[in-house]
C-alpha positions in Angstrom: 0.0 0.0 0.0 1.1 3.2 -1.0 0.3 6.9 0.5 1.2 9.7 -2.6 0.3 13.0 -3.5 -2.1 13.3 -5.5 -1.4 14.1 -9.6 -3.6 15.7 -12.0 -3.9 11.7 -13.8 -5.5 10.8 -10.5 -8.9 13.4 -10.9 -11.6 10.7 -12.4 -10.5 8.0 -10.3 -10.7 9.9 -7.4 -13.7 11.5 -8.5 -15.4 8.1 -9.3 -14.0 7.0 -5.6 -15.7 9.7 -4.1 -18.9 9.3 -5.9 -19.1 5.4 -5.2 -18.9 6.4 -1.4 -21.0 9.0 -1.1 -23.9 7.1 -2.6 -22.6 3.9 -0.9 -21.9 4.7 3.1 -23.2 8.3 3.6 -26.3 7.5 1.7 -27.0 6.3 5.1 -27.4 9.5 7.2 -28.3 12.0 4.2 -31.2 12.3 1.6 -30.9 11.8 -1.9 -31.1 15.2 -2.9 -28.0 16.2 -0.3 -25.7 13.3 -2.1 -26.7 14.0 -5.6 -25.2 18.1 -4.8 -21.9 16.5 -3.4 -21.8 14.2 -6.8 -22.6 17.2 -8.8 -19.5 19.3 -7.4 -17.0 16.6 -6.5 -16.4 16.0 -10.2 -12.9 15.6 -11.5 -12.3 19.4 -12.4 -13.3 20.5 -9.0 -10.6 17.8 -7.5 -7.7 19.4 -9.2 -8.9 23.3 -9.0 -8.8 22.0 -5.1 -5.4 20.1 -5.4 -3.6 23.6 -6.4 -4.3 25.1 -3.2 -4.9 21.6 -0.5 -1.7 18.7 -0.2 -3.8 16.5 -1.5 -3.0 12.8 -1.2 -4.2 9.4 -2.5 -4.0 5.9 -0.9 -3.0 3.0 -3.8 -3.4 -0.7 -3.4 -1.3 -2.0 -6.5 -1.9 0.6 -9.2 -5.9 1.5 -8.2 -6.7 4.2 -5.7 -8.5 3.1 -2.5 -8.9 6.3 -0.1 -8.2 9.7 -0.8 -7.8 12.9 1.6 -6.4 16.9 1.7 -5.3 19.2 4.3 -5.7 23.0 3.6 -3.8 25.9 5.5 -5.3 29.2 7.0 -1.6 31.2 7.7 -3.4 33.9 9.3 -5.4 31.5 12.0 -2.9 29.3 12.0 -4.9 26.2 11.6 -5.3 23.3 9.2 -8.5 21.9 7.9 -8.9 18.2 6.3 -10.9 18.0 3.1 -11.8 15.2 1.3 -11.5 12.3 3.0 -13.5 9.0 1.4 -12.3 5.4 1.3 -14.2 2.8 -1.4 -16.6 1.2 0.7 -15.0 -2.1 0.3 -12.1 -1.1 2.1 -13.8 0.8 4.7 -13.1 -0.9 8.4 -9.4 -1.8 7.2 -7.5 1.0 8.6 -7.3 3.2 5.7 -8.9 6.0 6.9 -6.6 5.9 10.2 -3.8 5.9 7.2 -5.0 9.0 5.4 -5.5 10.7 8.9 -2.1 10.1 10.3 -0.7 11.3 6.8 -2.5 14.7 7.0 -1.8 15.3 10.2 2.7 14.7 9.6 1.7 17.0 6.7 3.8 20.3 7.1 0.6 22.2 7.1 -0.9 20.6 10.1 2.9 20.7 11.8 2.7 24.0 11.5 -0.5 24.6 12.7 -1.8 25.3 16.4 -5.4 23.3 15.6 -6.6 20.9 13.2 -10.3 21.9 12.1 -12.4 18.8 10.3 -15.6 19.0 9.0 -17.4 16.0 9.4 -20.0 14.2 7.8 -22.5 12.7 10.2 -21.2 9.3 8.8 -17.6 10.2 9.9 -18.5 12.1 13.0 -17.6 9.0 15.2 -14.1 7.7 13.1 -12.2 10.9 14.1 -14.1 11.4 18.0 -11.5 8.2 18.2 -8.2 10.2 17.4 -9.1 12.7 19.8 -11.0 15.4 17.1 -13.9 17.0 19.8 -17.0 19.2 18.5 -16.1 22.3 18.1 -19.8 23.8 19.5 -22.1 21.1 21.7 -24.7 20.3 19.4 -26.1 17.4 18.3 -27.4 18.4 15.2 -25.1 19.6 12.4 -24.9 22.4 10.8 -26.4 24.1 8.0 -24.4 22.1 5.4 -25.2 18.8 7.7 -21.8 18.5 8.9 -20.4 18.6 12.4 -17.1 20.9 13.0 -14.5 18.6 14.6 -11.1 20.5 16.1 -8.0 19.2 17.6 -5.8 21.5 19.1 -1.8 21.1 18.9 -0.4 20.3 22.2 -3.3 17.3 22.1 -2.4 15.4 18.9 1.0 16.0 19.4 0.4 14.2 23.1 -1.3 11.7 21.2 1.4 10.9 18.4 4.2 10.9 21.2 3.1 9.8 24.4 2.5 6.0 26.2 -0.6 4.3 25.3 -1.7 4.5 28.8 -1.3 8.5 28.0 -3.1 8.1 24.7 -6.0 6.3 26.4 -6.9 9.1 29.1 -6.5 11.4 26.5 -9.1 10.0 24.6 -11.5 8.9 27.5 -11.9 12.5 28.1 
């Protein structure tokens, strides 16, 4: 398995990736109507306008591309935000998501960052609670684009990357 930027060859694959999971797993927690938008603008033009300004990395099993994912930078806040992040349905459960999430976050953009911002699909809310992302405002519902704002702030994932599993495990308990 192989973790690589992303290159303009990649767009329809990624594209059609993206596609198969949306109407696949988030299908699940959204209408119709709300995955047919995010087919409509996740096309493969859109994936490469957002590759010029996001690192923007793929996940290859042999030659064929099985997750995807993008970190974007905000130098005036100081703060990351992942974009993107879908893994084909088949390979969901297999630790390829934990993959693309521990690349973004040893990207230089999230090292230089003092918080990590994600937002979350309902479908992925509970995925990144486990590496120690919390809701950014108490609500239950999500927001007006149906997505939940997830943060992690520095000195936490940096905690979680370096210290003891017993560490890691209070950590995320609280």
């Amino acid at each position: 398995m192989l973790v690589r930027r992303f290159e303009k060859k990649d767009a329809k694959e990624v594209s059609k990736l993206i596609i198969k999971t949306l109407r696949t797993t988030n299908i699940k927690d959204y209408s119709k109507a709300y995955i047919e938008k995010g087919v409509r603008i996740l096309n493969d033009r859109n994936i490469i306008e957002k590759a010029h300004t996001r690192h923007f990395y793929v996940v290859c099993l042999d030659e064929k591309i099985i997750g995807c994912g993008s970190i974007g930078y905000d130098k005036e806040k100081e703060e990351s935000c992942f974009y993107t992040i879908f893994v084909l349905p088949e390979y969901q459960g297999s630790g390829i998501g934990r993959l693309i999430v521990e690349s973004l976050e040893r990207d230089e953009y999230a090292r230089k960052s003092k918080k990590i911002i994600v937002p979350s699909s309902i479908t992925a809310k509970s995925f990144y609670l486990k590496f120690g992302y919390k809701r950014k405002y108490q609500s239950d519902i999500p927001n007006e684009d149906g997505l939940f704002i997830l943060e992690k702030s520095k000195n936490i994932w940096v905690i979680l990357k370096r210290g003891s599993n017993k560490m890691k495990q209070k950590i995320i308990r609280r």
